[in-house]
VEXZA-796867 format. One record per residue (C-alpha): residue number from 1; residue in three letters; chain; x, z, y. Coordinates in Angstrom, 3 decimals. Last residue first. Layout:
// VEXZA-796867
<NUM; 'ALA'; 'A'; <X; Z; Y>> ...
// end
This chain:
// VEXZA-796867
<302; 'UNK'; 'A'; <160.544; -29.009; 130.126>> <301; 'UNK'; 'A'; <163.754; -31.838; 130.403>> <300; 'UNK'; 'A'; <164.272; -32.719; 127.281>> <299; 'UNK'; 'A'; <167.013; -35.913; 127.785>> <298; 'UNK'; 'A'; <165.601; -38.742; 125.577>> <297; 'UNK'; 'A'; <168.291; -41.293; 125.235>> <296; 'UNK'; 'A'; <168.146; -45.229; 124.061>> <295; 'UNK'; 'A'; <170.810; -47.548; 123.337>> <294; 'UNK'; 'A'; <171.802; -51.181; 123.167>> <293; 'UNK'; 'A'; <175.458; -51.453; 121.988>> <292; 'UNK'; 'A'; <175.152; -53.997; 118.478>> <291; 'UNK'; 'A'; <173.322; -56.802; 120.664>> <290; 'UNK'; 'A'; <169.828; -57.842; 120.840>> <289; 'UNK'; 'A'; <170.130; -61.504; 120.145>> <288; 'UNK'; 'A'; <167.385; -64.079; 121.238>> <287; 'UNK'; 'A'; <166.552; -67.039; 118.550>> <286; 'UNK'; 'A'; <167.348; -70.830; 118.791>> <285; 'UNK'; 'A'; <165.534; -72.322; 116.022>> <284; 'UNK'; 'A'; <162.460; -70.894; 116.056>> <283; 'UNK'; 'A'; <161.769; -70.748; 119.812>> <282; 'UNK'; 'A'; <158.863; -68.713; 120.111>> <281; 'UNK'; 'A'; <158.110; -67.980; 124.342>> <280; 'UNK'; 'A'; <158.483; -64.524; 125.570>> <279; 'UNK'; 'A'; <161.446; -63.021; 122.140>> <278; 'UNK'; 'A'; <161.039; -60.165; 120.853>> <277; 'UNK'; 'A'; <161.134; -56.050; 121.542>> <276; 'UNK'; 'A'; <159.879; -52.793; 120.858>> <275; 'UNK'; 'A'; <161.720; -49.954; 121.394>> <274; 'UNK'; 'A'; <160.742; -46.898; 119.625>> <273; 'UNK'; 'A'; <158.805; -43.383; 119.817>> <272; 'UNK'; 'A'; <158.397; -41.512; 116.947>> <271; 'UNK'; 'A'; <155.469; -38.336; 116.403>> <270; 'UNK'; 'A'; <155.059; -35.508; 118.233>> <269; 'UNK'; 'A'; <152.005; -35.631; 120.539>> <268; 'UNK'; 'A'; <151.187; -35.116; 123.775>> <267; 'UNK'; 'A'; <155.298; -36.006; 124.293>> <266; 'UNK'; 'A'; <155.133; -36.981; 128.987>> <265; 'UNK'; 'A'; <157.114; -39.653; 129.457>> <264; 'UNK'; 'A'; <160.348; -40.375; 132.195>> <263; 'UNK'; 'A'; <162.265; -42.976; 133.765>> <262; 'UNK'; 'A'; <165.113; -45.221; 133.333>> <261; 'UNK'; 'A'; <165.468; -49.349; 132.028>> <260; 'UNK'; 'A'; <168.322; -50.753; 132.209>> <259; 'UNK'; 'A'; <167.717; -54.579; 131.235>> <258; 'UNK'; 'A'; <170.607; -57.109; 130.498>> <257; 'UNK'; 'A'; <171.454; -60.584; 129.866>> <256; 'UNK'; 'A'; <174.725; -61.212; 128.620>> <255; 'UNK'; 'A'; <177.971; -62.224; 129.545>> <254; 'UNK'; 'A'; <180.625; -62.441; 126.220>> <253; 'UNK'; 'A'; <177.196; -62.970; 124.551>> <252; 'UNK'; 'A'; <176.987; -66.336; 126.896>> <251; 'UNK'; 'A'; <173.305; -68.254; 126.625>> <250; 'UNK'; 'A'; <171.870; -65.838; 129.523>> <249; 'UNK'; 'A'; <167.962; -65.482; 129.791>> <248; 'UNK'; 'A'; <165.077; -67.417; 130.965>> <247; 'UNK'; 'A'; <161.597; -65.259; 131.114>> <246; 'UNK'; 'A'; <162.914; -61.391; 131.371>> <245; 'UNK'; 'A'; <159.700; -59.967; 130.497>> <244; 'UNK'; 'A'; <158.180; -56.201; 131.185>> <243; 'UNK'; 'A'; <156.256; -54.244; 127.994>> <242; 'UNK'; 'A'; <153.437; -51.964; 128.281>> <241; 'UNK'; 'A'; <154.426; -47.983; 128.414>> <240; 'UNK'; 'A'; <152.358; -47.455; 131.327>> <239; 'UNK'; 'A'; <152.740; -45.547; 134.934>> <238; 'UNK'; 'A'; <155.227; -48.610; 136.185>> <237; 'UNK'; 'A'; <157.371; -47.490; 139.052>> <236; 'UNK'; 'A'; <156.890; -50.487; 141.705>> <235; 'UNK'; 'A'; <159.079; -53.616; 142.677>> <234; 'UNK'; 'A'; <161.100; -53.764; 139.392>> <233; 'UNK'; 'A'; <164.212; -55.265; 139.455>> <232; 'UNK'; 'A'; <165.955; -58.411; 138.997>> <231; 'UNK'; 'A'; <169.427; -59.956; 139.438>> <230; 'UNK'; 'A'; <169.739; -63.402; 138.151>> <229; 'UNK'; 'A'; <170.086; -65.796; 134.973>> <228; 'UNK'; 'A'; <168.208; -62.713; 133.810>> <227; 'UNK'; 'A'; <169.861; -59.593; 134.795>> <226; 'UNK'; 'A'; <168.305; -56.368; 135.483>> <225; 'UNK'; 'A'; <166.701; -53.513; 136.962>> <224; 'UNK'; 'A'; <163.811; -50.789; 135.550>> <223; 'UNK'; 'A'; <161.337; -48.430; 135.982>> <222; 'UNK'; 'A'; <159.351; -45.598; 135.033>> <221; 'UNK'; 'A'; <156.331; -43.590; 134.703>> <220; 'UNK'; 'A'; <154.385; -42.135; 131.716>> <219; 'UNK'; 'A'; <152.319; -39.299; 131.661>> <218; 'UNK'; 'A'; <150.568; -38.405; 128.546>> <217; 'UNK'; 'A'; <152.561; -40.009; 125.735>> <216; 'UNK'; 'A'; <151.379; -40.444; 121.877>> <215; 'UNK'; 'A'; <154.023; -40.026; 119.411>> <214; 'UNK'; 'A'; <153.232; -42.562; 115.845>> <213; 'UNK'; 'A'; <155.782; -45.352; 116.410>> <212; 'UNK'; 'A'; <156.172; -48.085; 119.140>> <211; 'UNK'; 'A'; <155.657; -48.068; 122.976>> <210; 'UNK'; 'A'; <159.077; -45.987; 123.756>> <209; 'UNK'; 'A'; <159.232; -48.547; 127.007>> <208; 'UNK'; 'A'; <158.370; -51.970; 126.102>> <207; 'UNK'; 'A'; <160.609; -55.158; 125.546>> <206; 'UNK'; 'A'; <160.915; -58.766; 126.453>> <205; 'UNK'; 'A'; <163.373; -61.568; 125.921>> <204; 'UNK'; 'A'; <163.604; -65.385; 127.201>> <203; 'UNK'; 'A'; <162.956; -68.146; 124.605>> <202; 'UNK'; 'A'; <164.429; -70.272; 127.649>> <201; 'UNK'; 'A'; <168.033; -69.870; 127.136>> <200; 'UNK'; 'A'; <168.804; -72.600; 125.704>> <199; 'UNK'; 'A'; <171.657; -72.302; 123.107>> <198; 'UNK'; 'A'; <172.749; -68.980; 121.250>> <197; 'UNK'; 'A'; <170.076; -66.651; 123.754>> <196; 'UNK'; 'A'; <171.623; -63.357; 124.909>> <195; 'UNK'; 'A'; <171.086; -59.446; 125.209>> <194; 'UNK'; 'A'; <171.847; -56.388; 126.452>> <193; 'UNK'; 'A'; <169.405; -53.510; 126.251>> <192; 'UNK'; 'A'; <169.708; -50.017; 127.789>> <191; 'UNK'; 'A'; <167.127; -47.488; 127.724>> <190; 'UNK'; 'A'; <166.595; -44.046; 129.793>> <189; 'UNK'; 'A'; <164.473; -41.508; 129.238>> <188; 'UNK'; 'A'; <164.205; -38.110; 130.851>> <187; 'UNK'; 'A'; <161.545; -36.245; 128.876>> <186; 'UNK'; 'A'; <158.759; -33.901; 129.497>> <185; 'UNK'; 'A'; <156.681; -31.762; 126.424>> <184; 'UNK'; 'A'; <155.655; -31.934; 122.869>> <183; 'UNK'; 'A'; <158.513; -31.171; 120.390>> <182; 'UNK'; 'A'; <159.505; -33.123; 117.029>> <181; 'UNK'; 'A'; <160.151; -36.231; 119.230>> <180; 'UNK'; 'A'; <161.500; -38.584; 116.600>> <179; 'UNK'; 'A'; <163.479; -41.344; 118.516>> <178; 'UNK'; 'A'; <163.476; -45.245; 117.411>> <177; 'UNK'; 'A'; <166.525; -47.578; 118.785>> <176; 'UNK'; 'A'; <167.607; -48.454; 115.273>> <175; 'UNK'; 'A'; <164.298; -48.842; 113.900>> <174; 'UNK'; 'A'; <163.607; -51.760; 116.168>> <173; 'UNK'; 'A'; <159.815; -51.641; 116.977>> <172; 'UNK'; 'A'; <158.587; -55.420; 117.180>> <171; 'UNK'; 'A'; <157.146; -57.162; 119.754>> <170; 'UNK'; 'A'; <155.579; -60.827; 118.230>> <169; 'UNK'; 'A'; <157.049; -63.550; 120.424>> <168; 'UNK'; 'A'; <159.156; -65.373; 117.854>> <167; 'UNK'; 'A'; <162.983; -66.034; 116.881>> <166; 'UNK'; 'A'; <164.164; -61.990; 117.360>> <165; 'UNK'; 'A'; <167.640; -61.938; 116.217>> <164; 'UNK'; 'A'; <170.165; -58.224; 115.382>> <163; 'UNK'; 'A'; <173.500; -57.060; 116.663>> <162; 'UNK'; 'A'; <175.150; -54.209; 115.096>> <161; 'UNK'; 'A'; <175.689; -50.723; 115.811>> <160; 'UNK'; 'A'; <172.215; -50.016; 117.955>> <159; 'UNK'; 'A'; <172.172; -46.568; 119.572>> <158; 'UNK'; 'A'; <169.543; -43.325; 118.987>> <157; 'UNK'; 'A'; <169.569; -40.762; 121.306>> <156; 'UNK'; 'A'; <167.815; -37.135; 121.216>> <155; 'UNK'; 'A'; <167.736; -34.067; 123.426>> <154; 'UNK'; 'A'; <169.557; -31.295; 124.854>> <153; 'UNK'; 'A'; <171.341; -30.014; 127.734>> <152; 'UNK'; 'A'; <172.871; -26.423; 126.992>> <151; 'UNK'; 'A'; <171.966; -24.292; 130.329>> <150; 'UNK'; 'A'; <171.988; -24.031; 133.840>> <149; 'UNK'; 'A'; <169.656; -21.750; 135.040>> <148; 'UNK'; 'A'; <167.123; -22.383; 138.297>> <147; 'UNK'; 'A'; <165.671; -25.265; 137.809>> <146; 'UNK'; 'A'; <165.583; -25.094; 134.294>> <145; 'UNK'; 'A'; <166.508; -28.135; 131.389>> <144; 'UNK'; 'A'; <164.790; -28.170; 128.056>> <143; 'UNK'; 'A'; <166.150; -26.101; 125.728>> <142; 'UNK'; 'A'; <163.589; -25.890; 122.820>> <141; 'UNK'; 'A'; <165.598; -26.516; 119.069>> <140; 'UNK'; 'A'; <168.886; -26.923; 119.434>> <139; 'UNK'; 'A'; <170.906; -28.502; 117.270>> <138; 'UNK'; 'A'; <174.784; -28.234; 117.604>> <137; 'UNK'; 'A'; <176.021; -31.435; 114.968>> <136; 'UNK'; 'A'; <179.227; -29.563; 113.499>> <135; 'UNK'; 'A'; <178.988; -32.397; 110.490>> <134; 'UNK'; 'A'; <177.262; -29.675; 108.644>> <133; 'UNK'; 'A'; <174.868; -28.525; 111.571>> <132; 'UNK'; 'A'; <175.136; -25.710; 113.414>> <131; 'UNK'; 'A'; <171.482; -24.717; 114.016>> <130; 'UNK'; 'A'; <169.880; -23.116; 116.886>> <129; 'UNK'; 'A'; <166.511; -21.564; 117.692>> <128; 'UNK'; 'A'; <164.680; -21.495; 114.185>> <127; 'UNK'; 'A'; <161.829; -18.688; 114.641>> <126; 'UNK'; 'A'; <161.752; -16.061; 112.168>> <125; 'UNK'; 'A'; <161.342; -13.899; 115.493>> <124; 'UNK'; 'A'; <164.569; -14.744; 116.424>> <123; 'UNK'; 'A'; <166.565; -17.361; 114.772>> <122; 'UNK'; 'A'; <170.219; -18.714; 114.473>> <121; 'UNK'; 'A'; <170.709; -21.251; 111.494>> <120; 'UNK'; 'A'; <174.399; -22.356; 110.037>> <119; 'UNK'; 'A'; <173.988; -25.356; 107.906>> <118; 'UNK'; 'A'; <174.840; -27.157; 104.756>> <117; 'UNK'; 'A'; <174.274; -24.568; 101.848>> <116; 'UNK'; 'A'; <172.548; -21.907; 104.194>> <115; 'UNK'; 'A'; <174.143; -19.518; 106.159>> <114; 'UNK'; 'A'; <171.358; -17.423; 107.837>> <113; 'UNK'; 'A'; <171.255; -16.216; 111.389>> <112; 'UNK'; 'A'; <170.405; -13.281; 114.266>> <111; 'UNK'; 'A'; <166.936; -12.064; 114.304>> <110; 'UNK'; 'A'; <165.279; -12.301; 110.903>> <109; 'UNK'; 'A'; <162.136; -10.711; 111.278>> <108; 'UNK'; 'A'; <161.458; -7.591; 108.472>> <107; 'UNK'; 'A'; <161.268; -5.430; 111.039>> <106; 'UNK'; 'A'; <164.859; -6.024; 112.080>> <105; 'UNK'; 'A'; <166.871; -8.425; 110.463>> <104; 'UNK'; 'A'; <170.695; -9.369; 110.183>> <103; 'UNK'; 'A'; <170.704; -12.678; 107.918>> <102; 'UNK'; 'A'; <174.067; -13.987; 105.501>> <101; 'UNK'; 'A'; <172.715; -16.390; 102.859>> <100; 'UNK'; 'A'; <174.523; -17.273; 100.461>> <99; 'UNK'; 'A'; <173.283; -20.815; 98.865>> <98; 'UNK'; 'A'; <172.945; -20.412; 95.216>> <97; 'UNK'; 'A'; <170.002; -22.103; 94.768>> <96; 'UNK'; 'A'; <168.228; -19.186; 94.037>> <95; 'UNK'; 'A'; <168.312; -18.422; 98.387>> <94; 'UNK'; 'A'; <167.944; -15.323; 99.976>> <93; 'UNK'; 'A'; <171.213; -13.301; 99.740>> <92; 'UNK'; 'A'; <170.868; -10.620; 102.659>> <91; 'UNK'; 'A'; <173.422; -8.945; 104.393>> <90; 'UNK'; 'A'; <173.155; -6.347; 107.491>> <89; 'UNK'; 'A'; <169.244; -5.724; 106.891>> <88; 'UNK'; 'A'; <168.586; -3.165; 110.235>> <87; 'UNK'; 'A'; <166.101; -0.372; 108.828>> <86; 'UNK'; 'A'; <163.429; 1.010; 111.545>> <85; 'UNK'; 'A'; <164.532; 4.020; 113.818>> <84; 'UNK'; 'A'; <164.138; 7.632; 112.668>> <83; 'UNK'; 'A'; <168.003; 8.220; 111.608>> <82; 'UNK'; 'A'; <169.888; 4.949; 111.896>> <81; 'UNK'; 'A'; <169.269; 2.578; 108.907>> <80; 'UNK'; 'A'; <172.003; 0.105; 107.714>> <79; 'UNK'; 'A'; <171.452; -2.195; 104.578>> <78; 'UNK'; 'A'; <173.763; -4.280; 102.470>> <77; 'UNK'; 'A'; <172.603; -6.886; 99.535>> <76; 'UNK'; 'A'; <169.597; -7.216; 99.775>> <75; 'UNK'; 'A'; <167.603; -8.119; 96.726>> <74; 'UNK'; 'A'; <165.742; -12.255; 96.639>> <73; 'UNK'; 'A'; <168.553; -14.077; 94.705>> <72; 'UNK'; 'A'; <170.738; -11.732; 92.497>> <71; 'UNK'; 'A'; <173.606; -9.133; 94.336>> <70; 'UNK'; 'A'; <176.564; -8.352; 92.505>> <69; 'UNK'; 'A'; <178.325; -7.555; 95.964>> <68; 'UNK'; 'A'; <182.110; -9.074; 96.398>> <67; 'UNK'; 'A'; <184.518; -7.605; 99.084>> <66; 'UNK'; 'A'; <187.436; -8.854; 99.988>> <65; 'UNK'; 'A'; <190.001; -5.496; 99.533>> <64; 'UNK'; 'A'; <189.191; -2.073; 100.291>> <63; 'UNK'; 'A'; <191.789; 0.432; 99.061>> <62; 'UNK'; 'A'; <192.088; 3.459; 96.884>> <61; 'UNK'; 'A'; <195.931; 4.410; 96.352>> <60; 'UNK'; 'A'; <196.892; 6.881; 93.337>> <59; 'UNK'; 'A'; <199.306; 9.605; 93.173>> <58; 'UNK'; 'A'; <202.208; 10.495; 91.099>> <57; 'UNK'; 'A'; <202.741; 7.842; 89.539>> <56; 'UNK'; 'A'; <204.005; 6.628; 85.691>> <55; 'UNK'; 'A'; <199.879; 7.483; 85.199>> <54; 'UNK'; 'A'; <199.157; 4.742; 87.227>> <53; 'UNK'; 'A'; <198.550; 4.108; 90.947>> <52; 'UNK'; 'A'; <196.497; 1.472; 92.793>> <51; 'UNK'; 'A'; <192.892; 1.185; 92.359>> <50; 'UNK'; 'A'; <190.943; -1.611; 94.665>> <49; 'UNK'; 'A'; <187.508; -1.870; 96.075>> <48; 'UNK'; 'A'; <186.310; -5.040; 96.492>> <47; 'UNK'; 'A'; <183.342; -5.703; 94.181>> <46; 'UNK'; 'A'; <185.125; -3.032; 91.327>> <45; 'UNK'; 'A'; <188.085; -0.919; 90.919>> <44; 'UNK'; 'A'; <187.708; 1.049; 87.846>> <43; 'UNK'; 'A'; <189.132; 5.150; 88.245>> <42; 'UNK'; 'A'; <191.442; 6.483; 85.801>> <41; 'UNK'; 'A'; <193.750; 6.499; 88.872>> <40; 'UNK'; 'A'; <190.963; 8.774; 90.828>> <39; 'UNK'; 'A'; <193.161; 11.880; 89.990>> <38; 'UNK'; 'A'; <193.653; 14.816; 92.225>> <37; 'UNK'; 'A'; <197.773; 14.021; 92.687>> <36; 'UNK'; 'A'; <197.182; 17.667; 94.090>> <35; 'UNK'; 'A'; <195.970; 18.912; 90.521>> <34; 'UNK'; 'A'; <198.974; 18.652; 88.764>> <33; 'UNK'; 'A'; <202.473; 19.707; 89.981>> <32; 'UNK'; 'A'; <200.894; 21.851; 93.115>> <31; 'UNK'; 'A'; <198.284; 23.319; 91.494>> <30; 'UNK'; 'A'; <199.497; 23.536; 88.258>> <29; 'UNK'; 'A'; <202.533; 25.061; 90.650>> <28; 'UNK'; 'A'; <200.651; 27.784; 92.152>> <27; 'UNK'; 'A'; <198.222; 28.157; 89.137>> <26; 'UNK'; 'A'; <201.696; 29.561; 87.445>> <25; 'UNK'; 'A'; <203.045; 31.380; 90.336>> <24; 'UNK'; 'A'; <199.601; 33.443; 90.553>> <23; 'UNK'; 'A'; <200.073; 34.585; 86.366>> <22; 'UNK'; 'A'; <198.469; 32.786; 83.386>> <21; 'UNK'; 'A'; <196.734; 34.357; 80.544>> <20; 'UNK'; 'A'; <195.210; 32.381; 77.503>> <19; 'UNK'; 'A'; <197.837; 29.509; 78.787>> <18; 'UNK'; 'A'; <196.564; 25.893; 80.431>> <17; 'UNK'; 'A'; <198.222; 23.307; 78.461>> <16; 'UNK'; 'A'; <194.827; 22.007; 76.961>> <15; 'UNK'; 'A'; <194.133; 20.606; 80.656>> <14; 'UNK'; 'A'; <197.447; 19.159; 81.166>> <13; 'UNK'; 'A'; <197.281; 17.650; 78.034>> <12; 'UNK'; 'A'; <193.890; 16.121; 78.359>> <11; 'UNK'; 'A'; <194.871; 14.898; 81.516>> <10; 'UNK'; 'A'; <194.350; 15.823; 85.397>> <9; 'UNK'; 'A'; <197.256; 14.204; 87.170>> <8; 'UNK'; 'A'; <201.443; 14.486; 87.585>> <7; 'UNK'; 'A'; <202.929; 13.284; 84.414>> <6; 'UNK'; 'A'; <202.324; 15.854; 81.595>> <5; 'UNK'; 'A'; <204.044; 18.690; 79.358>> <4; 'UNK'; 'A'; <203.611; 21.352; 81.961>> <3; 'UNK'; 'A'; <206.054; 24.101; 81.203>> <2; 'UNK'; 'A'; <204.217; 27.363; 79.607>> <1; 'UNK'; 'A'; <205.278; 30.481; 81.703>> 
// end
C-alpha cells in the first residue's frame, strides 16, 4: 500500500498518490487520513466570514465574524422571503452620501427605521413617526394627548437666554420665544414673561398671545395673572390673540414685573407663532427689559 505523502486534506499530492489498484483498507484510511479533514482551508474568508486552519492542520474552522456587505447606494443589501408571502427587506443601504441606512420593509413601505447620518427615524407607511435625534432629542411627530391612553407628551418650547430692551410702543415678535407648529390641531399654551423698567416705571410693558409669525389660529381662548406694581388678573378668558397691558411696571430686576399667561389655540394653519411685545407708552431713554428666563410651551394636545 502506497503511504500518503501529504498533511491531512485534499491536495495535488494526495490526489496523484492514489495507486492504479487500491484495496478496502487503503480507501479506509485515505478516507480517514485525508478526506475527513474535507478541505475548505483553501477557502477565502470574505464580508465576515472567517477561515481558520492551514495546511500544518488537520481541519479547518469556518466562523462568522462582524459582518461587512459590499453593497453600493440604492441595492439591498439582505432580504428574507417566507414561502408565498411578500419579501421582508432586512437591510437596506439607501443613501450616496454614505449614510447607512438600516430599513425593514414590507411592500416596498418602510415599516420599522432608517439610520441616517445624524438621526435614527421610525416610520410606518413611509410615514416619519419618531426620530432620535443626534443630541438624543426624542421627536415625535403626532402624539397629542388621549383621554383614555396615556402616552409620550409632546410639543414645542422655546425660552429666552438673555435679556433684551423694548424703548417704544411698536409690538414686536421676539425670535427667541417663536414656535414652528409643523402640525394643525389643539394646543396647551402657556407663556411666562418677567420683566422690569431701569428708572420710572411708567413705559409699562405689553404682549400678545402667539400673535406673530405666519400660523393662523382657529379657536383661541385664554388668560392670564400678574404683577404690575400689584397683583392683576384677567376678569374673563379672552377668545383673541390681541395683546393685554401692564401700564406701570416694577423698576427692580432682582423683583420684576411678571405676566403668566395659560390657555389654548386652535393650528388652522402651520406656520410660526411668537410673542410679541414692547413697551405701552415710548420712553426712549428708559426702556423695558424682557429678561433672559421668559418662556413659551405648546403642549399638543389633539
Amino acid at each position: 500500500m502506497t503511504a500518503l505523502i501529504s498533511k491531512p486534506g485534499i491536495t495535488s499530492a494526495s490526489t496523484l498518490s492514489i495507486p492504479k489498484s487500491w484495496d478496502m483498507t487503503w480507501f479506509r484510511n485515505f478516507i480517514q487520513n485525508q478526506l475527513k479533514g474535507a478541505d475548505v482551508r483553501n477557502a477565502i474568508g470574505a464580508n465576515g466570514i472567517k477561515i481558520t486552519g492551514n495546511i500544518a492542520s488537520p481541519y479547518a474552522t469556518i466562523g462568522l465574524g462582524p459582518i461587512t456587505l459590499p453593497v453600493t447606494a440604492g441595492q439591498t443589501g439582505i432580504t428574507v422571503s417566507a414561502a408565498g408571502a411578500t419579501a421582508f427587506t432586512v437591510m437596506e443601504w439607501l443613501n450616496a452620501n454614505g449614510s447607512g441606512d438600516i430599513d425593514i420593509t414590507a411592500a416596498g413601505n418602510t415599516e420599522i427605521g432608517t439610520l441616517g447620518a445624524n438621526s435614527l427615524i421610525f416610520f410606518t407607511n413611509n410615514i416619519t413617526r419618531l426620530q432620535i435625534g443626534a443630541t438624543g432629542l426624542l421627536i415625535a411627530s403626532s402624539s397629542p394627548l388621549s383621554p383614555s391612553t396615556t402616552q409620550l407628551l409632546t410639543g414645542l418650547a422655546a425660552v429666552k437666554t438673555s435679556s433684551t430692551t423694548a424703548s417704544n410702543n411698536t409690538l414686536t415678535t421676539d425670535a427667541a420665544l417663536t414656535l414652528t407648529f409643523n402640525e394643525l390641531g389643539w394646543y396647551q399654551i402657556e407663556i411666562w414673561l418677567p420683566f422690569f423698567e431701569g428708572t420710572l416705571g411708567t413705559g409699562g410693558f405689553q404682549a400678545d398671545f402667539l400673535n406673530g409669525g405666519t400660523s393662523s389660529y382657529g379657536t383661541v381662548n385664554w388668560s392670564y395673572s400678574g404683577f404690575g406694581t400689584a397683583a392683576i388678573a384677567s376678569t374673563a378668558a379672552q377668545v383673541t390673540s390681541g395683546a393685554i397691558s401692564v401700564s406701570t411696571v416694577s423698576t427692580n430686576s432682582a423683583a420684576p414685573s411678571w405676566l403668566l399667561m395659560k390657555g389654548i389655540i386652535q393650528v388652522i394653519v402651520a406656520g410660526t407663532g411668537g410673542v410679541r411685545w414692547a413697551q405701552v407708552v415710548t420712553t426712549g431713554a428708559d426702556p423695558t427689559t424682557l429678561m433672559a428666563g421668559a418662556y413659551v410651551i405648546a403642549t399638543k394636545m389633539k
